[in-house]
N, C-alpha and C positions, 0 to 999 in steps of 0.2 A: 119239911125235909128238903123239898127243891128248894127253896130260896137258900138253904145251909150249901145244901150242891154247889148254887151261881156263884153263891159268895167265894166259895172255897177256889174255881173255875176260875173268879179274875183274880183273887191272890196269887192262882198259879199263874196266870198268863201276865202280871207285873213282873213275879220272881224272874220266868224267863225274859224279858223285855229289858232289865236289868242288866242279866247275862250278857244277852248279846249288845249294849252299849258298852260295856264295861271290858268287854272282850278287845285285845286289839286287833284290826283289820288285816286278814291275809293279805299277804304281796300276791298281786297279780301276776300271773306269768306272762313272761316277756315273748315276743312274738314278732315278728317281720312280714312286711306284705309286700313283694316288689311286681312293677308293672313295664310295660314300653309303653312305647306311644301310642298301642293301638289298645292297651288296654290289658293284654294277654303279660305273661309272666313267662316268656322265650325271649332270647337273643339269637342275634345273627353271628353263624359260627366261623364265618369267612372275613367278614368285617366288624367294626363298634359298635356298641346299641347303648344308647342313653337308656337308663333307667331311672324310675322313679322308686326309691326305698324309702319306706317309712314303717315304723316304730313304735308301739303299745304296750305299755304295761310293762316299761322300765324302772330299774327302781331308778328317782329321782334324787340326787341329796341337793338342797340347795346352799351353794358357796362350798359345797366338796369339790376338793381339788380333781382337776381330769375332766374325767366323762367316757364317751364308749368311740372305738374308734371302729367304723364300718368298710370293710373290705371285700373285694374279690376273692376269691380262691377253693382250694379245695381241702378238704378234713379226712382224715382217716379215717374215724371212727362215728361215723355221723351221726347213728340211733344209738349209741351205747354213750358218749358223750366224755373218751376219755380223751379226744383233742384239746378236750378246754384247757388255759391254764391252770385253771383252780383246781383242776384233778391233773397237774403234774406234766399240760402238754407242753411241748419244744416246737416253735417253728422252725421248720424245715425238717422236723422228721415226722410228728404226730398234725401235723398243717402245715400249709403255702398258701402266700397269696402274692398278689400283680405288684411288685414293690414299688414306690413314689414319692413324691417327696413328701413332706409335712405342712407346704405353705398353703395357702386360699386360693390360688393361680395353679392348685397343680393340675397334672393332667385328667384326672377325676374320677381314677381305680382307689381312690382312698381317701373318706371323709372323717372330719373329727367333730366330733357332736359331747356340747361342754354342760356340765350340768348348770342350771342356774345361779346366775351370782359367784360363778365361782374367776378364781383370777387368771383361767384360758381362757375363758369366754374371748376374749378381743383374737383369738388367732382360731375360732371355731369357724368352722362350715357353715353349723347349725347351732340354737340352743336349746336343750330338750327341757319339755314345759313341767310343770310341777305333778302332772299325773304320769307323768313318765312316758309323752308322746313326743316324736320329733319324725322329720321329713329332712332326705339330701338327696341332689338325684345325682347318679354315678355313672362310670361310663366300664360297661363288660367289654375287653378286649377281641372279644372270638373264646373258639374253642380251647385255644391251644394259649399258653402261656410263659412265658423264663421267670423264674422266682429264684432268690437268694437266700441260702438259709444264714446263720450265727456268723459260720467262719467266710462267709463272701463266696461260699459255690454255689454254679448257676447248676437248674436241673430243669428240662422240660416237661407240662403237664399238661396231658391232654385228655380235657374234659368232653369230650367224646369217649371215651373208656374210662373215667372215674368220674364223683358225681362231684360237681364243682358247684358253687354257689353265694351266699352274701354272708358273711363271717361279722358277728360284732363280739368284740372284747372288750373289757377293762383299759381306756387309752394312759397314756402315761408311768407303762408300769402297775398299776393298781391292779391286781388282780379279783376280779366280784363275777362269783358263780351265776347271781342274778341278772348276768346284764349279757351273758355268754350263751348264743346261738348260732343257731345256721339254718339259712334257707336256700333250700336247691333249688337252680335254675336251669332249667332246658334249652336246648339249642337246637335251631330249624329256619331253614332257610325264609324271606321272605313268601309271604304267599303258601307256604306248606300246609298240610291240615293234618291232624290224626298224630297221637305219641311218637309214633315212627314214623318222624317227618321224612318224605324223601326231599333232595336237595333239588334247588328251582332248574327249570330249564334253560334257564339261561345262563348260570354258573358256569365258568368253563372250567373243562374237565385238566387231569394235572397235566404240563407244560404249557397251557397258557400261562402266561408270569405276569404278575400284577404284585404292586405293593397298594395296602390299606393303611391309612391314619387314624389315630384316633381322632384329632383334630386336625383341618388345616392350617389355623394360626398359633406359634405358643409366642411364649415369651423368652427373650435369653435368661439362660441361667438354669432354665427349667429343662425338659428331657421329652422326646419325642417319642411315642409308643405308636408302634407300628406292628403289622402284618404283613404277612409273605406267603402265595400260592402260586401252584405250578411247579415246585423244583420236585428234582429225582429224589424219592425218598431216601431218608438215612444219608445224604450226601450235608454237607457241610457246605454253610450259607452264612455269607461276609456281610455286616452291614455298615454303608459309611455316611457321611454326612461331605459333599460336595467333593470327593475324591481322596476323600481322607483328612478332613480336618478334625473329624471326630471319628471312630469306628468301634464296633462292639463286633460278640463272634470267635472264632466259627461255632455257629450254631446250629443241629440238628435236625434238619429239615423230617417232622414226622411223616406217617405211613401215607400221608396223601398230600405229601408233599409241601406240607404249610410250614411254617417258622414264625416266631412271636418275640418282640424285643422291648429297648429300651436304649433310646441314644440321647447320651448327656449332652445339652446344649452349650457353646461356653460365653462366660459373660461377657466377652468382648468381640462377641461373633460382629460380624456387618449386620445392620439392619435392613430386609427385604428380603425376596426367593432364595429358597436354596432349594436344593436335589438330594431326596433321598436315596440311596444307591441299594441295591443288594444281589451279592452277585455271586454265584452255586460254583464252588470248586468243581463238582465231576462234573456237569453240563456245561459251565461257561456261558449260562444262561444270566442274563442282567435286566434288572426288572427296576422301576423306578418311579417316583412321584416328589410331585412339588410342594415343596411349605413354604409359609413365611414367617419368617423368623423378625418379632418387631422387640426394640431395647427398649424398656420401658425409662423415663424420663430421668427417674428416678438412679438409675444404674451406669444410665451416661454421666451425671455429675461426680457419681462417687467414682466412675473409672476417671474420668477428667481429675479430678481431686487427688488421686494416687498418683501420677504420672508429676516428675519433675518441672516444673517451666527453665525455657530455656535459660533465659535472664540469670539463673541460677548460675549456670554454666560458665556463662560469663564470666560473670561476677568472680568467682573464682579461681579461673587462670588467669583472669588481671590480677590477681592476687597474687598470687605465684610469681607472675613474672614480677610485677614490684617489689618480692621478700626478696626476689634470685637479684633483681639491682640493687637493690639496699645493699644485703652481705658484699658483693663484690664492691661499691664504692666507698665501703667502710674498711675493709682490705687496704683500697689503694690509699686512702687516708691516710691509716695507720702504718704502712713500708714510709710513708712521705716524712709524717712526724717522728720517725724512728729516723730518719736517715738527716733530717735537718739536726734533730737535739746531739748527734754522732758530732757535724759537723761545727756546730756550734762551741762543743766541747775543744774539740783540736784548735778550735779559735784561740781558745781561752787558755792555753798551757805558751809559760814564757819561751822566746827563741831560743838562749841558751840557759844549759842549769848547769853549775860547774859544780866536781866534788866527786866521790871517787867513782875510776874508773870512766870519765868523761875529760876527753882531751880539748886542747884550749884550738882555737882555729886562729887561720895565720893574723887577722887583724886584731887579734886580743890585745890587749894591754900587757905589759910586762909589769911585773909589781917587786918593790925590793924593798925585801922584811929584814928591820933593824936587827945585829948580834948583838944581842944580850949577856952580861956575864953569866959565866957557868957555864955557857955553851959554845961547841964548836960548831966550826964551819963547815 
């Protein structure tokens, strides 16, 4: 009777063995773990903070077009989940995030992570591996941010009153519920300790005025993200790039006085320092910091390539002027050869032609025609 038992015992335990090979593997849920430098999972809410994000249990397609694009910003609906696109969300009203450009150089509020083999991969940050793990590390603005929704309006969000964090979506349009998260990130000052960081002491309080960068070197063409502390709150704050060669604004200086932007650089800036400017309509307080702006090698040939050579110029009012000689000495030509063939002709007609109505002149001959009979005299 036992040995009928055991028997019976590994039959079952094949049957199930079976089961579960034959079964196919749940998707793992997708998850984010972001860090700084020290390790902790805060940023600094006055200034930038490089972080490190990284990625688990994504679904993977390999040679699917796209992949996930990783972003700053803040969600609506953060535990309920109806921000995502997949359930119907819209940025700029059910989410925000730190807008940027799209290239490998940009300022690094926004990564794009391709899936493998697929034909973004060459314009990727990152490429996420076959178990659906990837790493980029990004750069958090601060607290406070300007985000643009559909129609190009700006709206400030400050994540000191809403919970702001690491946003991945479906890149390129593709919309995939799997790949659709958020992970919240805290803000506290250097050196703080405890949920309710108090800010350092050494922070100056509002109307000290300082600008922050995210970086201090970009490239032309790409766009400077900056920060602004000290102005009168709710007061309106101008930002320019060396007196107005670029400017963005007026922007809303929040309840403690901060401001957050985005100044397009342009590709035929000068290469070396320039001055960030920003300067508070009701204070008249002006606050400022230096960048360098370097043209990559790449941007000078093609601005050189665009621009006429002079040679051109040339070339072609000599041209002009020798069509403008031409016409007029083919003018005079022609009055010449009209006025010779004229003269030629009165050449050529005899001195006198007798016959009617043309009288004889005094040296004429006289001539006497015989009377014939039948007629008189």
């Amino acid at each position: 009777m036992s040995a009928r038992i055991r028997v019976a015992a590994a039959a079952a335990s094949i049957a199930l063995l079976s089961m579960t090979l034959a079964a196919p593997a749940a998707h793992a849920a997708a998850g984010v773990v972001v860090t700084n430098g020290d390790g902790a999972s805060t940023a600094d809410p006055d200034y930038a903070t490089e972080m490190t994000v990284s990625g688990s249990g994504f679904q993977s397609i390999t040679k699917g077009f796209g992949g996930v694009y990783v972003l700053f910003g803040w969600v609506d609906d953060a535990a309920g989940g109806s921000w995502k696109p997949s359930n119907g969300g819209v940025v700029g009203a059910d989410f925000r995030y730190v807008p940027d450009s799209e290239s490998q150089d940009n300022q690094g509020f926004q990564r794009f992570v391709s899936f493998p083999g697929s034909e973004t991969e060459g314009a990727a940050h990152a490429v996420m591996a076959d178990d659906g793990s990837w790493t980029v590390t990004m750069v958090v603005p601060g607290a406070t941010f300007e985000s643009r929704d559909r129609e190009g309006s700006n709206s400030s969000v400050d994540c000191r009153r809403v919970t702001c964090g690491i946003i991945t979506i479906g890149a390129h349009g593709v919309k995939n519920a799997n790949n659709e998260t958020f992970t919240p990130i805290t803000f506290a000052a250097p050196g703080a300790t405890g949920d309710a960081a108090q800010p350092d002491a050494a922070a100056p309080a509002i109307g000290a005025l300082r600008v922050g960068l995210a970086t201090p070197v970009v490239d032309a063409g790409t766009s400077i993200a900056f920060t602004g502390q000290g102005f009168t709150p709710g007061e309106q704050v101008v930002a320019t790039l060396d007196n107005g060669l670029v400017s963005v604004g007026p922007l809303a200086a929040g309840a403690q006085g901060e401001v957050a932007g985005v100044l397009p650089v342009p590709r035929d800036v000068r290469d070396g320092t320039h001055v960030v400017i920003l300067t508070g309509a009701a204070s008249g307080g002006v606050a400022e910091a230096e960048v360098v702006i370097e043209v990559p090698a790449a941007l000078v040939s093609t601005t050189t390539g665009d621009e006429t050579p002079m040679w051109v110029f040339v070339v072609l009012a000599t041209s002009i002027v020798l069509a403008f000689a031409l016409v007029i000495v083919s003018v005079v030509l022609s009055i010449r050869r009209t006025a010779r063939r004229r003269k030629a002709a009165r050449a050529a007609r005899p001195a006198h032609t007798l016959g009617a109505g043309t009288a004889a002149g005094p040296d004429a001959e006289t001539v006497v025609l015989p009377v014939t009979a039948g007629t008189r005299s």
